[in-house]
PyMOL Python script that loads the backbone (N, CA, C, O; Angstrom):
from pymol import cmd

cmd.read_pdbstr("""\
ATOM      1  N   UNK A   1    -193.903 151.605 128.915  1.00  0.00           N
ATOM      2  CA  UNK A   1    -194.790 151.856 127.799  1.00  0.00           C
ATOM      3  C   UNK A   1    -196.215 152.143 128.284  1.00  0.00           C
ATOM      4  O   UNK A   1    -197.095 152.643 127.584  1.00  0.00           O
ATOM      5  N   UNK A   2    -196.365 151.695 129.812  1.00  0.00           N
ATOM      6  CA  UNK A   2    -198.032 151.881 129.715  1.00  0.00           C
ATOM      7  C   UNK A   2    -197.925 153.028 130.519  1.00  0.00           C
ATOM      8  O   UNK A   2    -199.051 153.485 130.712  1.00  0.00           O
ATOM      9  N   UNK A   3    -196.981 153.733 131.109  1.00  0.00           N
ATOM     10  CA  UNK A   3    -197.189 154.837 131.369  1.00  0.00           C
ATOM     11  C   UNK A   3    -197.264 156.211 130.223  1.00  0.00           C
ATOM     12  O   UNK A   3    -197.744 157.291 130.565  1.00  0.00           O
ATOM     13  N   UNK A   4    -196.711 155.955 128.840  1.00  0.00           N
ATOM     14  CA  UNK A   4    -197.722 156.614 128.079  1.00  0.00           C
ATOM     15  C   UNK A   4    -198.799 156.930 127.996  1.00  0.00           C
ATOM     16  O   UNK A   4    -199.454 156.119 128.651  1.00  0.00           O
ATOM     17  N   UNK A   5    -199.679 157.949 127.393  1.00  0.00           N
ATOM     18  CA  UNK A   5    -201.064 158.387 127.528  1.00  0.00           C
ATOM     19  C   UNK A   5    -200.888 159.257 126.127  1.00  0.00           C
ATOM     20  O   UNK A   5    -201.987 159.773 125.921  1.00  0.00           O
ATOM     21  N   UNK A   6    -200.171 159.547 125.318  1.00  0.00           N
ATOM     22  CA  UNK A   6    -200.102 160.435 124.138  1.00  0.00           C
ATOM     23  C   UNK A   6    -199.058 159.707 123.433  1.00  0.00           C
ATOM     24  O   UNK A   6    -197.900 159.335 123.624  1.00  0.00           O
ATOM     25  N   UNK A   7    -200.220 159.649 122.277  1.00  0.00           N
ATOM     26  CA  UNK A   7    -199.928 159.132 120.998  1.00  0.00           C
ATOM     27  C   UNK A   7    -198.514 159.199 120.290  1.00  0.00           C
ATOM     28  O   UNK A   7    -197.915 158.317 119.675  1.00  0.00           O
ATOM     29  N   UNK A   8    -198.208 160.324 120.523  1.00  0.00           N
ATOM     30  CA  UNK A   8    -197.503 161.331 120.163  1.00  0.00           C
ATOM     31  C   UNK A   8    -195.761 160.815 120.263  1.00  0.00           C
ATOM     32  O   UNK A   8    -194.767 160.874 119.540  1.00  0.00           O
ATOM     33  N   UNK A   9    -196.127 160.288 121.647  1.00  0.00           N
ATOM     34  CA  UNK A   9    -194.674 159.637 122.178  1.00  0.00           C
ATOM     35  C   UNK A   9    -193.926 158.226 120.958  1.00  0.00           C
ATOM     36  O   UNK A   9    -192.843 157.979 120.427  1.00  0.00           O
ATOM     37  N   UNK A  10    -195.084 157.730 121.005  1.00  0.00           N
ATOM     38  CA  UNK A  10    -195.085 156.266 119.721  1.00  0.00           C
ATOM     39  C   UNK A  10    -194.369 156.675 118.900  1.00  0.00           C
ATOM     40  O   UNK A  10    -193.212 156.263 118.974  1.00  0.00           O
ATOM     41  N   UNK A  11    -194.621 157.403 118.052  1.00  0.00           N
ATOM     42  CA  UNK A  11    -194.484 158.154 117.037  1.00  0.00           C
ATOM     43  C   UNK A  11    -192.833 158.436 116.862  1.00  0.00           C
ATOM     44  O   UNK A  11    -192.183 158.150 115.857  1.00  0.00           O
ATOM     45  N   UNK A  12    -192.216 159.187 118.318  1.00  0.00           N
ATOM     46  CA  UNK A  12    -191.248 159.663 118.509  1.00  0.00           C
ATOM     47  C   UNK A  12    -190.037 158.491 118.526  1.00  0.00           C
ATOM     48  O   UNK A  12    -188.900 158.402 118.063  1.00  0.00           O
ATOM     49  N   UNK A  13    -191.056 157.529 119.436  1.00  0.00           N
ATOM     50  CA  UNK A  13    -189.994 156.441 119.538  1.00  0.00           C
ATOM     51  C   UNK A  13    -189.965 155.679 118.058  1.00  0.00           C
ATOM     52  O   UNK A  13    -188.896 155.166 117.725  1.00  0.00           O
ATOM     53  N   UNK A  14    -190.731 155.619 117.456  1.00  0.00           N
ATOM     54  CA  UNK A  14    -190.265 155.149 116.142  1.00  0.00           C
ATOM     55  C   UNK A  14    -189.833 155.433 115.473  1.00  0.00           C
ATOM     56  O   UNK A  14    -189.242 154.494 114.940  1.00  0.00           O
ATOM     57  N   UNK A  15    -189.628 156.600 114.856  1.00  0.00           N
ATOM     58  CA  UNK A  15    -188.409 157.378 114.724  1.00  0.00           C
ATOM     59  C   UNK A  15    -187.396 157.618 114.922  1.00  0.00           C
ATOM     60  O   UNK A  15    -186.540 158.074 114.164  1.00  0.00           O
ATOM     61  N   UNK A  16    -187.334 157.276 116.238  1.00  0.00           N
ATOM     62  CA  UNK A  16    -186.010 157.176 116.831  1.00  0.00           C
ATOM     63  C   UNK A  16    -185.390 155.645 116.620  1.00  0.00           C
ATOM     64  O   UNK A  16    -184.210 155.302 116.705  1.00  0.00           O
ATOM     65  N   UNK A  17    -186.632 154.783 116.297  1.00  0.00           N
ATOM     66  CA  UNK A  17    -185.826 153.705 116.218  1.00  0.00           C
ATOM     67  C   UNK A  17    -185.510 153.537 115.045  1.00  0.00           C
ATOM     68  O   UNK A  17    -184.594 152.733 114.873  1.00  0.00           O
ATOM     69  N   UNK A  18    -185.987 154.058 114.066  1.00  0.00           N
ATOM     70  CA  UNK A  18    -185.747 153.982 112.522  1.00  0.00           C
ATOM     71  C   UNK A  18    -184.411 154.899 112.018  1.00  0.00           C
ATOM     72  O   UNK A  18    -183.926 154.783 110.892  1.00  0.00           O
ATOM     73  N   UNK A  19    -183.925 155.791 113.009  1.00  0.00           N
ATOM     74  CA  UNK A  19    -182.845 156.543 112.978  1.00  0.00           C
ATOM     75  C   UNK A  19    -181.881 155.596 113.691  1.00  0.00           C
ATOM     76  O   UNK A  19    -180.733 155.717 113.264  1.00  0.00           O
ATOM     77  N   UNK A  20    -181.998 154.867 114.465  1.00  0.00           N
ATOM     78  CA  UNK A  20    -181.202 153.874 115.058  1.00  0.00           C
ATOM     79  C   UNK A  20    -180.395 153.187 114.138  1.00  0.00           C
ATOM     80  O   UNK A  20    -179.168 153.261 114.080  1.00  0.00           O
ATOM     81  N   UNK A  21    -181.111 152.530 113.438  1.00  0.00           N
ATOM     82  CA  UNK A  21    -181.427 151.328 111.892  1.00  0.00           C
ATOM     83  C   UNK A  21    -180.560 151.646 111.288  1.00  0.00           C
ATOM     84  O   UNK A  21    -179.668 150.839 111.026  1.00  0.00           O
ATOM     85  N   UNK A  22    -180.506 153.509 110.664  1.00  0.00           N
ATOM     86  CA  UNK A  22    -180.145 153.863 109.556  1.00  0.00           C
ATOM     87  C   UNK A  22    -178.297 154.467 109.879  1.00  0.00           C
ATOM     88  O   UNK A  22    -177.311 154.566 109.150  1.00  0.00           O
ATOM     89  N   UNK A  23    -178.590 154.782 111.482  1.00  0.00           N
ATOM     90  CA  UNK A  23    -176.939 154.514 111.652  1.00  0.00           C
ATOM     91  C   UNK A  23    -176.188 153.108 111.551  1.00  0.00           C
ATOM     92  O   UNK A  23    -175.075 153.094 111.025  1.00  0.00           O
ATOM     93  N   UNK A  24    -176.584 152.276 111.890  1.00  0.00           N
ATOM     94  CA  UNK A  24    -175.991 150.920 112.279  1.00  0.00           C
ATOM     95  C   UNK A  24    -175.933 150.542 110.595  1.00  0.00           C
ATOM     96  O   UNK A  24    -174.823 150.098 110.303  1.00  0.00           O
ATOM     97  N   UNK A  25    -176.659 150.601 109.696  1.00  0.00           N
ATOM     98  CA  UNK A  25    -176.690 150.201 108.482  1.00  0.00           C
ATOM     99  C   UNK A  25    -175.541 151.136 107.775  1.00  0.00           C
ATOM    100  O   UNK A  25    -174.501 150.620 107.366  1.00  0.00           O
ATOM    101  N   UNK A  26    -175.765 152.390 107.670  1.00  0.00           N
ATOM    102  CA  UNK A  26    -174.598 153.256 107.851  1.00  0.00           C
ATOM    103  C   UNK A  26    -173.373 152.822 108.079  1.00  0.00           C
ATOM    104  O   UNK A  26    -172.700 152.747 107.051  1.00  0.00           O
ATOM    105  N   UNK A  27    -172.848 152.515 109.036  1.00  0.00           N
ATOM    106  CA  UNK A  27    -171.893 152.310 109.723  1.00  0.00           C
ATOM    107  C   UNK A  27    -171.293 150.591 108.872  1.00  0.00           C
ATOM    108  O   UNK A  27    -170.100 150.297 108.797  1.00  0.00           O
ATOM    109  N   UNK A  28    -172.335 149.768 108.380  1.00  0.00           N
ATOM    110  CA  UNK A  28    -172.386 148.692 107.816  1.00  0.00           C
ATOM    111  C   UNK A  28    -171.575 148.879 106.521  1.00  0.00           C
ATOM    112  O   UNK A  28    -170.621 148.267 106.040  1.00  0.00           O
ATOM    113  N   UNK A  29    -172.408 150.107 106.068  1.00  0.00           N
ATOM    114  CA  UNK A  29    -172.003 150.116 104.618  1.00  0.00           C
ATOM    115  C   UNK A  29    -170.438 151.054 104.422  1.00  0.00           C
ATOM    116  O   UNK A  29    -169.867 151.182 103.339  1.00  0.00           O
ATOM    117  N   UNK A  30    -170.116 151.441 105.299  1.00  0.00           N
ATOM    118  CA  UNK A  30    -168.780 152.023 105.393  1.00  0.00           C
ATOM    119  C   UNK A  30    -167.953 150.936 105.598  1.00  0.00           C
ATOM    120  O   UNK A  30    -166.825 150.868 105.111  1.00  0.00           O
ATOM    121  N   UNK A  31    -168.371 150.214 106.185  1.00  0.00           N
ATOM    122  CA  UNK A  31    -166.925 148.794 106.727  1.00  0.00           C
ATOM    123  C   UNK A  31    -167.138 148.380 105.884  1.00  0.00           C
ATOM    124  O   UNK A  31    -165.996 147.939 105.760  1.00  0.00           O
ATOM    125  N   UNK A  32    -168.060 147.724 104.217  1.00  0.00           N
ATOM    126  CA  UNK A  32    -167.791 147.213 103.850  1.00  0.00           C
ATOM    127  C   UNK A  32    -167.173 147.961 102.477  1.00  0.00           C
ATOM    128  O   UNK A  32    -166.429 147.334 101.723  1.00  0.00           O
ATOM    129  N   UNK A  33    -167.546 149.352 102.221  1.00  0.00           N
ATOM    130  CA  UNK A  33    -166.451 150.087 101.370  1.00  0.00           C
ATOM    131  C   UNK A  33    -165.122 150.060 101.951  1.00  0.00           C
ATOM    132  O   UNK A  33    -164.183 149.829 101.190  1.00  0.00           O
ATOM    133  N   UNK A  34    -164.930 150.229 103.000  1.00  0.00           N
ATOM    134  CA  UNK A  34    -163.663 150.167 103.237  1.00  0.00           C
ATOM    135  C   UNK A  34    -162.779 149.119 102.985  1.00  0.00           C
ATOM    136  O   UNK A  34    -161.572 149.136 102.743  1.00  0.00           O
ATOM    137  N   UNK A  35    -163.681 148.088 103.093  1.00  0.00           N
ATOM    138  CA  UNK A  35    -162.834 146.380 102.874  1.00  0.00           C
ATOM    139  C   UNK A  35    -163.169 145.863 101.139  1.00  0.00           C
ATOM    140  O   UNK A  35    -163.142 144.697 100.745  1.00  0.00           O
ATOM    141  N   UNK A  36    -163.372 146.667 100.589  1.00  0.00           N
ATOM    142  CA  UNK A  36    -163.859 146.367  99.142  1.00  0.00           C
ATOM    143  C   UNK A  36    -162.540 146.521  98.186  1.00  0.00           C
ATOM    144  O   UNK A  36    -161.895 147.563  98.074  1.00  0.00           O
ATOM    145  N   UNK A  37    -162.307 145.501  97.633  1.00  0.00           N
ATOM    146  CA  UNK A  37    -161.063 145.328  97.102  1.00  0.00           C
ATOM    147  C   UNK A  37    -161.058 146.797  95.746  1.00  0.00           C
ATOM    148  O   UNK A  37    -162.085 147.258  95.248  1.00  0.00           O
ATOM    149  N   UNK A  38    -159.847 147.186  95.470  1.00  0.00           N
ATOM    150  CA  UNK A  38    -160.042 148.921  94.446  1.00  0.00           C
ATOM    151  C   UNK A  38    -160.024 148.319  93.136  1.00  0.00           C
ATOM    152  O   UNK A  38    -159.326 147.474  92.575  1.00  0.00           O
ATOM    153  N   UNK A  39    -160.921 148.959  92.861  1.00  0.00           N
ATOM    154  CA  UNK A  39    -161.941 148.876  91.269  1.00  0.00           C
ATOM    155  C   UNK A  39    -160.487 148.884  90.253  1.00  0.00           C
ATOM    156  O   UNK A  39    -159.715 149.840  90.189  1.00  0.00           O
ATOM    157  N   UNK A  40    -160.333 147.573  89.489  1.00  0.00           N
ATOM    158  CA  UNK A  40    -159.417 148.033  87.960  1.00  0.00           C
ATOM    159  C   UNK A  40    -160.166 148.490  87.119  1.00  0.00           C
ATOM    160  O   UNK A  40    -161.279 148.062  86.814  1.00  0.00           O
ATOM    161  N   UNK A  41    -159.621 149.363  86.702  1.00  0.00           N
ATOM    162  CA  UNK A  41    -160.240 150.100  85.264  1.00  0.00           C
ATOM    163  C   UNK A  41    -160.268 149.174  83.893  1.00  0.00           C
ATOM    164  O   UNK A  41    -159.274 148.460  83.765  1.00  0.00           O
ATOM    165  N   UNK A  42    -161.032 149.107  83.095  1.00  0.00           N
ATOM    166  CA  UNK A  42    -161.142 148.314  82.415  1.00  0.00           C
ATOM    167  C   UNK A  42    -159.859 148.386  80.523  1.00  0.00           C
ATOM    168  O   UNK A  42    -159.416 149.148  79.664  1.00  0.00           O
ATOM    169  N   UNK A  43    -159.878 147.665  80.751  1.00  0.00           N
ATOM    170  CA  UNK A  43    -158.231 147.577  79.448  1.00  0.00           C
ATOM    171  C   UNK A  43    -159.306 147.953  78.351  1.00  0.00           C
ATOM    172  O   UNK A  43    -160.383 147.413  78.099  1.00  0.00           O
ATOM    173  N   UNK A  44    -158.638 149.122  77.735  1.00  0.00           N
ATOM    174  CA  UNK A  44    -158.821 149.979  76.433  1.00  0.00           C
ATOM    175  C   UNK A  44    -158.053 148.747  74.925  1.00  0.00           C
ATOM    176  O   UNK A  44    -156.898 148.323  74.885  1.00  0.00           O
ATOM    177  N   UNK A  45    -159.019 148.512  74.040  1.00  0.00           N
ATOM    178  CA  UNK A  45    -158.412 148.110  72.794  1.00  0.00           C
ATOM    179  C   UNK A  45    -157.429 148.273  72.020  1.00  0.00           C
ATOM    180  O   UNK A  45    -157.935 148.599  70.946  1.00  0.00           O
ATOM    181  N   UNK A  46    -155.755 148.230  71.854  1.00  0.00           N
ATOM    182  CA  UNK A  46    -155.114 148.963  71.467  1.00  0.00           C
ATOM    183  C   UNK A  46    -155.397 149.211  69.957  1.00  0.00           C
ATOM    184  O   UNK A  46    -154.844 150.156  69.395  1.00  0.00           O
ATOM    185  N   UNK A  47    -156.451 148.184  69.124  1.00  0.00           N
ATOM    186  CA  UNK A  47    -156.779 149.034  67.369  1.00  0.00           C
ATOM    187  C   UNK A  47    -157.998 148.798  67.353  1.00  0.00           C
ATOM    188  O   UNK A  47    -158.711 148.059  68.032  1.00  0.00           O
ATOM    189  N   UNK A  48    -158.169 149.419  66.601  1.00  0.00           N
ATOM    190  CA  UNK A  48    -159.630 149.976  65.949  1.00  0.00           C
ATOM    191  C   UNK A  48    -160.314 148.119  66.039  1.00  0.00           C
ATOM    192  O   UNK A  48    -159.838 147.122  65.495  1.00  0.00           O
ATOM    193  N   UNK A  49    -161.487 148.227  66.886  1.00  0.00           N
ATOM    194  CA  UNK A  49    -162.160 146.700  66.789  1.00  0.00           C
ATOM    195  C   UNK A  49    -162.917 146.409  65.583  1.00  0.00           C
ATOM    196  O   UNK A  49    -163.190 145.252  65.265  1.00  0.00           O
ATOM    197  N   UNK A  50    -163.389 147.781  64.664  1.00  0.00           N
ATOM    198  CA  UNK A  50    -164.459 147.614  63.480  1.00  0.00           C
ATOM    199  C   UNK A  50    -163.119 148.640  62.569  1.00  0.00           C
ATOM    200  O   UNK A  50    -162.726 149.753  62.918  1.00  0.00           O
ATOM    201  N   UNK A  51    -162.689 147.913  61.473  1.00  0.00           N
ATOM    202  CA  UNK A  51    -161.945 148.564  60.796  1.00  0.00           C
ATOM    203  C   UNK A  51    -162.722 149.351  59.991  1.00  0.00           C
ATOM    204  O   UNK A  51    -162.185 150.372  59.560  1.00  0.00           O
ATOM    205  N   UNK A  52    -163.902 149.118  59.672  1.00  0.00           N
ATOM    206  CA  UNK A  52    -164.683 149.668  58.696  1.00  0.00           C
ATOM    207  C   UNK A  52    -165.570 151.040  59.086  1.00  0.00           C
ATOM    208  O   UNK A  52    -166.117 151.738  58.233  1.00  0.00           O
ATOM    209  N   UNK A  53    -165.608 151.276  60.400  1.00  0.00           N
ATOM    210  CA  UNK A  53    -166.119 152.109  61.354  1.00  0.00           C
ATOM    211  C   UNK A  53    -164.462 153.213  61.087  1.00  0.00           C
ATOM    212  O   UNK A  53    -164.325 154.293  60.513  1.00  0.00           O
ATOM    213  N   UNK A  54    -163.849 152.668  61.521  1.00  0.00           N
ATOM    214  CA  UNK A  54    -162.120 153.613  61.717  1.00  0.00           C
ATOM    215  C   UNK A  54    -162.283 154.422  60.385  1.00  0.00           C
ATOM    216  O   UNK A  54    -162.240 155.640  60.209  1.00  0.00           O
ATOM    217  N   UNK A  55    -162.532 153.141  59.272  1.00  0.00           N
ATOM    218  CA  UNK A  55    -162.305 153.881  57.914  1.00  0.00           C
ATOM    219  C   UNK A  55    -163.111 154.952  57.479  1.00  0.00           C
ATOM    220  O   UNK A  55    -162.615 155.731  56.665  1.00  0.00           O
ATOM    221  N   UNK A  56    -164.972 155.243  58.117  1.00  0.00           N
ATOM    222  CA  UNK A  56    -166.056 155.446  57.627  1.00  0.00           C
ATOM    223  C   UNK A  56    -165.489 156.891  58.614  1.00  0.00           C
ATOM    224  O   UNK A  56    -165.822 157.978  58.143  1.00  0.00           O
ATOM    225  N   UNK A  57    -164.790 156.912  59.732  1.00  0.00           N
ATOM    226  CA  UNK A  57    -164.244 158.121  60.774  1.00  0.00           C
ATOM    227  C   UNK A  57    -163.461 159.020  59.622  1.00  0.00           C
ATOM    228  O   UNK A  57    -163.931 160.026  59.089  1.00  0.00           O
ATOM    229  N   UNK A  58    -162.261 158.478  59.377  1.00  0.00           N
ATOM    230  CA  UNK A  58    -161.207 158.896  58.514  1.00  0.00           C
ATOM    231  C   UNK A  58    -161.991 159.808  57.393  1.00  0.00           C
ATOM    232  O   UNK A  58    -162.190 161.010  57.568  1.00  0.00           O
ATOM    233  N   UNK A  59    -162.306 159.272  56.517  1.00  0.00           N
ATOM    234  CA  UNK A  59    -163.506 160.051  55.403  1.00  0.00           C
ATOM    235  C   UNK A  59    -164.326 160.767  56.168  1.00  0.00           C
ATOM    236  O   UNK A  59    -163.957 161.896  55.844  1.00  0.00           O
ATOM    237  N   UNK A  60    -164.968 160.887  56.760  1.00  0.00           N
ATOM    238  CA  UNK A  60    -165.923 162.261  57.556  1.00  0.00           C
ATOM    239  C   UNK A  60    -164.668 163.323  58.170  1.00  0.00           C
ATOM    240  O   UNK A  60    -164.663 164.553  58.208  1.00  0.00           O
ATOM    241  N   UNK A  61    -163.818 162.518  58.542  1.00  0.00           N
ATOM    242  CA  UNK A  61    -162.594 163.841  58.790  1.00  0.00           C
ATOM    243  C   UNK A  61    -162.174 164.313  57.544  1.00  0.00           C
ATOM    244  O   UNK A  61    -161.935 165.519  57.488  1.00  0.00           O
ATOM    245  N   UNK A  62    -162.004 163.536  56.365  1.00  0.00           N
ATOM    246  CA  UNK A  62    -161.584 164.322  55.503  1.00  0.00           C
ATOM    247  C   UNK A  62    -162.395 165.211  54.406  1.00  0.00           C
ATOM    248  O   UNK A  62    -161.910 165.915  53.520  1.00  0.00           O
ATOM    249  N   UNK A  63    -163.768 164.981  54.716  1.00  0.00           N
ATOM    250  CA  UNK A  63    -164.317 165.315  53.854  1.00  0.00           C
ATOM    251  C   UNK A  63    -165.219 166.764  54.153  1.00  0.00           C
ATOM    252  O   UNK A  63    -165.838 167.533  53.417  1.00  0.00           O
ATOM    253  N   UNK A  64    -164.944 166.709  55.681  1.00  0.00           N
ATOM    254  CA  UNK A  64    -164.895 167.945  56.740  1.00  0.00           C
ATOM    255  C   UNK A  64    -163.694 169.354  56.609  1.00  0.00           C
ATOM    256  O   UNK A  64    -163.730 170.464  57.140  1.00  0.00           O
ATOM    257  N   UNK A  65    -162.606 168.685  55.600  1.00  0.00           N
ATOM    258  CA  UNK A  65    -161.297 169.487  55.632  1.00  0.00           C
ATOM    259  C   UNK A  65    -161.826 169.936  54.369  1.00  0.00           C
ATOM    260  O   UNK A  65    -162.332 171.056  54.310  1.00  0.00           O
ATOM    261  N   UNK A  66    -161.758 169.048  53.150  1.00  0.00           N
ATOM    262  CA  UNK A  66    -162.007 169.315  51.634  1.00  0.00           C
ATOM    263  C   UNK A  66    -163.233 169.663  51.330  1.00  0.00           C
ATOM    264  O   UNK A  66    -163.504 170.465  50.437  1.00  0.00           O
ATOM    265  N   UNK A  67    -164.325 168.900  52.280  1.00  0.00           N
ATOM    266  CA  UNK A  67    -165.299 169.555  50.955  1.00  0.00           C
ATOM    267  C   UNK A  67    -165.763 168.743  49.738  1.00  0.00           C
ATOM    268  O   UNK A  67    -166.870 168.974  49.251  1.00  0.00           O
ATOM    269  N   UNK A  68    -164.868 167.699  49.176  1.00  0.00           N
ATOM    270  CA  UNK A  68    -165.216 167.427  47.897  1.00  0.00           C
ATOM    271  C   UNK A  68    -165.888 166.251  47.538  1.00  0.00           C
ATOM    272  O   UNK A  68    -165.770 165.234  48.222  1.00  0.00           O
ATOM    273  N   UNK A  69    -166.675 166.300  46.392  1.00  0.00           N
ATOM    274  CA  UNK A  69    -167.637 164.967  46.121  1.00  0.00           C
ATOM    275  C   UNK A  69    -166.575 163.527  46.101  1.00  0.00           C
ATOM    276  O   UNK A  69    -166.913 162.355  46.266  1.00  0.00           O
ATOM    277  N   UNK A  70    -165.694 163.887  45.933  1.00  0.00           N
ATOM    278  CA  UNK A  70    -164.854 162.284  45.875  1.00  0.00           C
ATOM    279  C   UNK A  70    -164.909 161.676  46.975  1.00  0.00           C
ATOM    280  O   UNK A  70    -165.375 160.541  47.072  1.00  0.00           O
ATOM    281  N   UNK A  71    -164.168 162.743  48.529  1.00  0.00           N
ATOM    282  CA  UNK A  71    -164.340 162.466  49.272  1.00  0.00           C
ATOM    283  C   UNK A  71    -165.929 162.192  50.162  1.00  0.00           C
ATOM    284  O   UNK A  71    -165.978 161.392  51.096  1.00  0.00           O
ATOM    285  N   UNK A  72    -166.958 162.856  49.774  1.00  0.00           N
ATOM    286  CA  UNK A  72    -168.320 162.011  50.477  1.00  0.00           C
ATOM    287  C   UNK A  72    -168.767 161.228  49.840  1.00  0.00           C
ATOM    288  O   UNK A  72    -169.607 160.539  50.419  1.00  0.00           O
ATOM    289  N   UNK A  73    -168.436 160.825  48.083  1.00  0.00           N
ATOM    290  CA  UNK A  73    -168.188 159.224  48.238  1.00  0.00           C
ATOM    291  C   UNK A  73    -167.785 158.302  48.692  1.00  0.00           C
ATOM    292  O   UNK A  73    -168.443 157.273  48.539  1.00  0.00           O
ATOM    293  N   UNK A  74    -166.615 158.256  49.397  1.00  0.00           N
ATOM    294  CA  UNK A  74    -165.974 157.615  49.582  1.00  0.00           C
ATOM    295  C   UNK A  74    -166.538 156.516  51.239  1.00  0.00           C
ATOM    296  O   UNK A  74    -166.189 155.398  51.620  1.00  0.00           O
ATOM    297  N   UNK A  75    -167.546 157.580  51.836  1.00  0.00           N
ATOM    298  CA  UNK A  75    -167.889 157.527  53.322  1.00  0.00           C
ATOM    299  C   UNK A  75    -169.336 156.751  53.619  1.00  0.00           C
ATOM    300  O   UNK A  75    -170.326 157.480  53.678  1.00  0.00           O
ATOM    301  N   UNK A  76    -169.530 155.219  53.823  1.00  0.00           N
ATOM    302  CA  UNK A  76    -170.243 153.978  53.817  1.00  0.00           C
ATOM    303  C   UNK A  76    -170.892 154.588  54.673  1.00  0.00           C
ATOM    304  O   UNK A  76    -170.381 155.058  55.690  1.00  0.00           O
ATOM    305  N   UNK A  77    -172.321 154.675  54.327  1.00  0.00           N
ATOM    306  CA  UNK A  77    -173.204 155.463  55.626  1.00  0.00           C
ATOM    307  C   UNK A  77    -174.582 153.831  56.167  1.00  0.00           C
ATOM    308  O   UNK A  77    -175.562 153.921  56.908  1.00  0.00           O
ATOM    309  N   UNK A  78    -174.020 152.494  55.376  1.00  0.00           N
ATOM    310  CA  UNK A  78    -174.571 151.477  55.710  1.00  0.00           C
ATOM    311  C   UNK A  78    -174.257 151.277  57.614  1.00  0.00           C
ATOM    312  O   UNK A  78    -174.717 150.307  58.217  1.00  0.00           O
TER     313      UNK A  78
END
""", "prot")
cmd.dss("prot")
cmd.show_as("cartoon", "prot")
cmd.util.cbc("prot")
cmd.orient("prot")
């Protein structure tokens, strides 16, 4: 090191050591994806959880087909 005389070199070596770092961390974070137990997907509801939501769906579909004042009565916009 004390045969340096330009700044310049510092610089290089720190860089180089910060590229060092970022392989070894690298290399870290691959072994531990690799050993990471595989993601379950999460279980879907088999019925409607808000029946009143399902029902408020149903009427906007139908009232999308018909058209008619009965049917956009029918559709709880609470």
């Amino acid at each position: 090191m004390q045969g340096f005389t330009d700044h310049r070199y510092f610089k290089v070596m720190h860089y180089a050591m910060l590229g060092l770092q970022a392989e070894q961390a690298r290399g870290k974070a691959l072994n531990k994806v690799n050993n990471a137990p595989p993601a379950t997907p999460k279980a879907k509801p088999n019925g409607a959880v808000n029946p009143q939501a399902r029902k408020n769906q149903d009427a906007m579909k139908r009232l999308s087909k018909t058209g008619s004042i009965k049917d956009a009565m029918s559709i709880d916009f609470d």
